[in-house]
C-alpha positions in Angstrom: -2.7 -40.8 -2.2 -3.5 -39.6 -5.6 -0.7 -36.8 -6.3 -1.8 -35.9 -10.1 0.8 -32.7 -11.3 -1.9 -30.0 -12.8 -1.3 -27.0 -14.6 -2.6 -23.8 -13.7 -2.5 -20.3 -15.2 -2.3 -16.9 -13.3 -2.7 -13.9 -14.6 -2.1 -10.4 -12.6 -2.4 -6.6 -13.8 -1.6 -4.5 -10.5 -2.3 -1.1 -9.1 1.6 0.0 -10.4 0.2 -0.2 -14.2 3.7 -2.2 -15.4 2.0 -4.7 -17.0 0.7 -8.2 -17.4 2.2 -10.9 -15.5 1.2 -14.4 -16.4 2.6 -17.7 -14.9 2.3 -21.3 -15.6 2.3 -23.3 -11.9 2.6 -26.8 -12.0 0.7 -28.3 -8.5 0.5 -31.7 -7.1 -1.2 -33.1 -4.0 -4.5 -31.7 -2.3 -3.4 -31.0 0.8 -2.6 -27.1 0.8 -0.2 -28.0 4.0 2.0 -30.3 1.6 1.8 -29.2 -1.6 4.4 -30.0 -4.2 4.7 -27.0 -6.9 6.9 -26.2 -10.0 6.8 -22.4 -12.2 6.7 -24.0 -15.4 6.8 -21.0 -16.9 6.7 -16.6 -16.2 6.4 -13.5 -18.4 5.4 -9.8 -18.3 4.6 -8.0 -21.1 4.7 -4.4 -20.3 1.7 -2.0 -21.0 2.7 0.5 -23.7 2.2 4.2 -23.6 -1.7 4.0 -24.6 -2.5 1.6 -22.9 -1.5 2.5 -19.8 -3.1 6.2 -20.3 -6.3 4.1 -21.5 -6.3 2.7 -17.8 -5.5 5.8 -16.0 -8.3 7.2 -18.2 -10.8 4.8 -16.2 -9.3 4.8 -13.3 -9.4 8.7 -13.1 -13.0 8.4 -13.4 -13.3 8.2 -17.4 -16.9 7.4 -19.3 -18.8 4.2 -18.7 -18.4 3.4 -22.2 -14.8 3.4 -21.8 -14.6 0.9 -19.1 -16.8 -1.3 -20.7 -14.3 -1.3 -23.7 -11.1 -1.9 -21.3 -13.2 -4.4 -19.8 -13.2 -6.9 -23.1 -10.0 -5.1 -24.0 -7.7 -6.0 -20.8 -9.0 -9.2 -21.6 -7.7 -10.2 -24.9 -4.5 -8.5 -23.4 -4.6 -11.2 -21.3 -4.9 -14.1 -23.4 -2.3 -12.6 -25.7 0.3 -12.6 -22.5 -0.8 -16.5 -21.7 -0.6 -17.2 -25.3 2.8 -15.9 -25.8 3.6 -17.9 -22.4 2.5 -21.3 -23.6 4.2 -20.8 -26.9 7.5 -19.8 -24.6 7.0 -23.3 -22.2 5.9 -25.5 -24.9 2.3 -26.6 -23.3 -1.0 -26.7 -25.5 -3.5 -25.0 -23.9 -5.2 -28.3 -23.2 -3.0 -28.9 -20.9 -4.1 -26.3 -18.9 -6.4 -27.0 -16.2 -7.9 -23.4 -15.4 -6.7 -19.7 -15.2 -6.9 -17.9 -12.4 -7.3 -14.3 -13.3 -7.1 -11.0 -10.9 -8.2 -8.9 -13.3 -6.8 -4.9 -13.4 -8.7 -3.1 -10.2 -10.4 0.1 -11.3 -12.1 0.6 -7.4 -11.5 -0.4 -4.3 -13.2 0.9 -1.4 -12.8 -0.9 2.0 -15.6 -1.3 4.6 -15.9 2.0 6.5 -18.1 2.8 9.8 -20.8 -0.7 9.2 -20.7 0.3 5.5 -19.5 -3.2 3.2 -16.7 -2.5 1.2 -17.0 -2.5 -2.8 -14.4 -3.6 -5.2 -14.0 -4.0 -9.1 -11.6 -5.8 -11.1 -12.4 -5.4 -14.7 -10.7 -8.0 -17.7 -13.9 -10.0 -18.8 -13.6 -13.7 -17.7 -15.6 -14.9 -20.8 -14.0 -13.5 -23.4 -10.8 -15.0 -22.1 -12.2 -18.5 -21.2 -13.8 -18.0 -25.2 -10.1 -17.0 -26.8 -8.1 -19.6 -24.5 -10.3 -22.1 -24.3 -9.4 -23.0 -20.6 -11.6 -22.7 -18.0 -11.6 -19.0 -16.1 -11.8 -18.4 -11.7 -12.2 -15.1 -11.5 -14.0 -12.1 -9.0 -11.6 -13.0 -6.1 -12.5 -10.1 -3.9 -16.2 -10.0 -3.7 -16.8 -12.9 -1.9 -14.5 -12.1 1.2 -16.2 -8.4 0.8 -19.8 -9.8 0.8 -18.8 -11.5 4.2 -17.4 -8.1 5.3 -14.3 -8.6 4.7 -11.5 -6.1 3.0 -11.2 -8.2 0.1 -7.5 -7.6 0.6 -4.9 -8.3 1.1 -6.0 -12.0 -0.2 -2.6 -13.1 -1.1 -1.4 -13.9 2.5 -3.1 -17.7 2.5 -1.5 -17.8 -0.6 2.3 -16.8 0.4 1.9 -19.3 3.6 1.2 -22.4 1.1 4.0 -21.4 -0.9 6.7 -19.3 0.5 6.5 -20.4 4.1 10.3 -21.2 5.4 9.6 -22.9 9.1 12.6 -21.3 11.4 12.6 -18.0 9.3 10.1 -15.1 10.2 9.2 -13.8 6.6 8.1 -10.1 6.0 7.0 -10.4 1.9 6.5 -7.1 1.4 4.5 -6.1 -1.8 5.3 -2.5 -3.6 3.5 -2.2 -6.4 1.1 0.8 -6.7 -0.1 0.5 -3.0 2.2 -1.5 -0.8 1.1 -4.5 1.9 2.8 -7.0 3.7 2.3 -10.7 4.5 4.2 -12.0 8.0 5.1 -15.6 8.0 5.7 -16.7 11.7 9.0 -18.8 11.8 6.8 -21.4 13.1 5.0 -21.7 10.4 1.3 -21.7 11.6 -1.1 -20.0 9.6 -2.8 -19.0 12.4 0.2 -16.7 13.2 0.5 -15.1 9.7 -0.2 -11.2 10.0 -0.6 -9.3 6.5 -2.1 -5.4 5.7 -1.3 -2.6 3.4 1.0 -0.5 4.2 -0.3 2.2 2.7 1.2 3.8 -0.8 3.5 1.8 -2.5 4.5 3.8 -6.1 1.5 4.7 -6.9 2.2 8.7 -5.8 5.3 7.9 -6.9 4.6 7.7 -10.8 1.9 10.3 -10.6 4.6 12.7 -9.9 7.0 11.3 -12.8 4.7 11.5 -15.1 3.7 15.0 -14.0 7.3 16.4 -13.6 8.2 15.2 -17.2 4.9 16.2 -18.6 3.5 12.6 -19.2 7.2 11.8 -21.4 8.0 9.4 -17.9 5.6 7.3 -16.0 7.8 6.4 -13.1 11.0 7.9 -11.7 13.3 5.6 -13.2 15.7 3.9 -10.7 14.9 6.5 -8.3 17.3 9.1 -9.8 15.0 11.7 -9.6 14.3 11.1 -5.4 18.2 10.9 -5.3 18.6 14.2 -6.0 15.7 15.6 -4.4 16.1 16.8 -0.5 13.0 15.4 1.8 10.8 17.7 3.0 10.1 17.6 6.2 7.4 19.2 7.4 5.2 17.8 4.3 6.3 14.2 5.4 4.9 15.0 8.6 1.8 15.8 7.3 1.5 12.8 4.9 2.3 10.2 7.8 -0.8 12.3 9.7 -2.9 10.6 7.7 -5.4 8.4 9.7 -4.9 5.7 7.7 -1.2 5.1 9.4 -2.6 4.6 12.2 -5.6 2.2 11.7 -5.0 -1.1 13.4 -5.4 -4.5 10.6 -7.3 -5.4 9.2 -7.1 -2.6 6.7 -6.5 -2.0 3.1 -7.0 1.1 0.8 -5.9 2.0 -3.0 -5.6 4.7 -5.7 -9.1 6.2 -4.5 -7.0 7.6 -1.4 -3.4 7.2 -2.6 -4.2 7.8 -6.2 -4.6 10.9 -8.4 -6.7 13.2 -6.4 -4.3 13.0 -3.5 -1.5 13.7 -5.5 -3.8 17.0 -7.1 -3.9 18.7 -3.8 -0.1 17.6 -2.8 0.6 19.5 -5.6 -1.6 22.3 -5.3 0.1 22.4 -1.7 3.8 22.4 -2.6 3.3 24.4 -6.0 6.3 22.8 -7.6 7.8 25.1 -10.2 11.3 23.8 -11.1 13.1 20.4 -11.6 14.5 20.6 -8.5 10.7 21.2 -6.5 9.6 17.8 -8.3 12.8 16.1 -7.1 12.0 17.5 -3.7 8.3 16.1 -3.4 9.8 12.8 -4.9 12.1 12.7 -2.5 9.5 13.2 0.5 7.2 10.7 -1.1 10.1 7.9 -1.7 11.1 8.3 2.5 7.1 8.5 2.7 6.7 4.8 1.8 9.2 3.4 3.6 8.5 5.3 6.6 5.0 3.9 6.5 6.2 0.6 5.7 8.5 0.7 8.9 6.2 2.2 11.4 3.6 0.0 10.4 5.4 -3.6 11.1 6.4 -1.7 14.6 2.8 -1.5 15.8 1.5 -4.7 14.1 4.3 -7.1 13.6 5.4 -9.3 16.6 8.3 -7.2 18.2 11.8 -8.9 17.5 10.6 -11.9 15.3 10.7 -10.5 12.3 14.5 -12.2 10.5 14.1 -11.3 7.3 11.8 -9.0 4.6 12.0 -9.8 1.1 10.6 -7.1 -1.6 8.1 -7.9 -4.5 6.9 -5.3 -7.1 7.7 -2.8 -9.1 9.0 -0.3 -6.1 11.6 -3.6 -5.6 13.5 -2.2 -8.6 14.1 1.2 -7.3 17.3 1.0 -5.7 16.4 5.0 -3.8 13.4 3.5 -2.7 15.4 0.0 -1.8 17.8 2.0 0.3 15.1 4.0 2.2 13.4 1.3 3.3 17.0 -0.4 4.3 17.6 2.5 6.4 14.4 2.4 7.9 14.5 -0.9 8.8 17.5 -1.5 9.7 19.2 -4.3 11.1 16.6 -6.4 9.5 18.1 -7.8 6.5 16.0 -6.5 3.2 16.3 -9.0 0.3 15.4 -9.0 -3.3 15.5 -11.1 -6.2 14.7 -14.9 -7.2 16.4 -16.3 -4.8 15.1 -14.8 -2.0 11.4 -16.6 -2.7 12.4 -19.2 -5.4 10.7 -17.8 -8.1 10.9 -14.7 -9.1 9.9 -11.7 -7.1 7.8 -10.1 -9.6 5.5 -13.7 -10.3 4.6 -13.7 -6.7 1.2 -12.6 -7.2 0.6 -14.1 -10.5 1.8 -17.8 -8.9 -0.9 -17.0 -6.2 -4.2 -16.4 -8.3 -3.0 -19.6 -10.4 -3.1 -21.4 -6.8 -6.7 -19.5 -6.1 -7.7 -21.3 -9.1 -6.5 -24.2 -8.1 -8.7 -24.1 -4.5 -11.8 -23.1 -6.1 -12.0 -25.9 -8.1 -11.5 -28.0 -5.0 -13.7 -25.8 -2.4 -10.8 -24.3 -0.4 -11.1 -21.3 1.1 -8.6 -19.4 0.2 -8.9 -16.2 2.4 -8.0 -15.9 5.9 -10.1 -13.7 8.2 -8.2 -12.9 10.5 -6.4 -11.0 7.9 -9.2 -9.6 6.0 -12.2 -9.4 8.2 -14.3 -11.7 6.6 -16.7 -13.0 8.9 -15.4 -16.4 7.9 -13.5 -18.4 5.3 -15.0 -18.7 2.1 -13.7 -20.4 -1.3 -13.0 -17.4 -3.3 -14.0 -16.5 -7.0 -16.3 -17.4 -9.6 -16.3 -19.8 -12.4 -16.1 -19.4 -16.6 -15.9 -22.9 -17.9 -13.5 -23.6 -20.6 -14.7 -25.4 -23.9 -14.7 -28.8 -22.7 -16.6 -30.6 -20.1 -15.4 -32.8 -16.7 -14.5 -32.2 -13.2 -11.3 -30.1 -13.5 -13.2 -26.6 -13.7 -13.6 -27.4 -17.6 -10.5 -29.8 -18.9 -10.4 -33.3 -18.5 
């Protein structure tokens, strides 16, 4: 059996606005139930200050003009993140067999009441294929969407071909600026992996550091702020109200209900005036997530065969958030860190748009509906050949 070692590129920018995270994955084999695969090489480069106003600028609803600018702009950003990786792992970019690339998500509406869902990642696959010369997959989420699916969470398929551990059952829980989980059953089936978002990861989170410091802070750093705060009850009440808690998988949501104009009426609501009222609403909205992160594997996570949950994202660095969901979950053991995947925790979604690449070229599907909804499986993405010719999505 031919068992030729490829390179592949991923390339994420998530809802929490860190950064770019690019990966080099090394894969050998075809068969996605016996893959071999190496991280050849990981870096995120943070977004600085304009930048990341330039993207809450879109994603608050900014001009069209603007978003056509980020669009090209996000993409050079990205090549200048995979550039800077090659250069750090020593591999030409002819070595590179495609890049799979998410893109930053500026909207993502899910299907609601026989309306198809709509979602748009913006990063321009050309001008990235132009600049890196390697081949481009790109447009993940439409596909599953046009097949009325949630176009999320598409990672699951993804964490079973990599970060399956047969006798463990996995929770990988994702907390970046929404949060969502992907169950691996112990026995290692994909049939039996489970996976939908949770609901907000740090998304309200930031919006409220950045608001309480008066845009100086664009995330509660190491929770200190929600350390001191006291929760406030009767608001967390009325947050966990909200009927998206209690909408069976599949599911998925983002900033357009978790986002900005949610946080604009909590704070119209709570009228914080003082240091200590923004500590207090960060408090509430820190026990928030990992409330909803707790009740939600209780209603759709197989009762007692859950053994472990690992964190990924940027909420995985904030130990007040860390401890909240401890507490919440308790005696489940909560795990971060590289050695609780084998890579680290923060390439986890970069590692699995490299593999997306990697089953486009081949025509596997790479979603699974029972997951997303998707009226069936579908090979996920869309093409931007490199600047050579052959049948490895543009490198020979």
């Amino acid at each position: 059996m031919n068992r030729r070692r490829l390179l592949f590129g991923g390339l994420m920018s998530g809802t929490s606005l860190d950064g770019v995270d690019a990966i080099l994955l090394a894969i050998e084999g075809d068969d996605p139930t016996a893959l071999r695969w190496e991280v050849v090489g990981y870096r995120s480069d943070p977004y600085g200050r304009e930048e990341r106003e330039r993207i809450l600028e879109v994603l608050s609803g900014g001009p069209l003009t603007e978003l056509v600018r980020l669009d090209v702009a996000l993409a050079e950003r990205f090549h200048e993140t995979f550039s800077s990786l090659l250069a750090q792992a020593g591999v030409p970019a002819a070595e590179v067999t495609a890049i799979g690339s998410h893109g930053q998500t500026v909207w993502h509406q899910p299907p609601d009441g026989g309306e198809r869902g709509r979602t748009l990642q913006i990063g321009d696959p050309a001008t990235l294929a132009e600049a890196s010369g390697c081949a481009v997959v790109s447009d993940f989420r439409s596909r599953d969407m046009a097949a009325g699916g949630h176009g999320a969470p598409l990672v699951p398929w993804c964490d079973w071909v990599l970060l399956r551990r047969p006798g463990t059952g996995r929770a990988l829980q994702n907390l970046g600026g929404m949060g969502n989980v992907t169950y691996l059953p112990a026995d290692g089936r994909v049939d039996g992996v489970r996976a939908f978002d949770t609901g907000p990861g740090v998304a309200l989170l930031d919006g409220v550091a950045r608001l309480a410091s008066g845009g100086a802070e664009f995330w509660d750093h190491d929770g200190e702020r929600a350390a001191r705060g006291r929760v406030l009850p009767e608001l967390l009440e009325e947050l966990l109200g909200d009927p998206f808690f209690h909408e069976p998988p599949p599911r998925s949501t983002g900033r357009e209900r978790f986002g900005d104009a949610r946080l604009r009426e909590l704070v119209r609501g709570v009228r914080p005036d003082s240091a200590a009222d923004w500590d207090d609403l960060l408090a509430t909205l820190t026990l928030l997530t990992a409330r909803s992160v707790a009740r939600s594997y209780e209603r759709f996570l197989p009762s007692g065969e859950v053994d472990e949950v690992v964190l990924t994202g940027g909420g995985a660095r904030n130990p007040t958030l860390v401890r909240a969901i401890e507490e919440e979950l308790a005696p489940i053991p909560v795990r971060t860190g590289p050695e609780a995947l084998g890579m680290d925790p923060d390439a986890r979604e970069a590692a699995a748009f490299a593999l997306f690449a990697w089953a486009h070229l081949r025509r596997i599907p790479g979603n699974l509906p029972s997951v997303t909804g998707a009226a069936g499986p579908r090979v996920l993405g869309s093409l931007t050949p490199g600047d050579g010719e052959g049948t490895e999505g543009g490198r020979r």
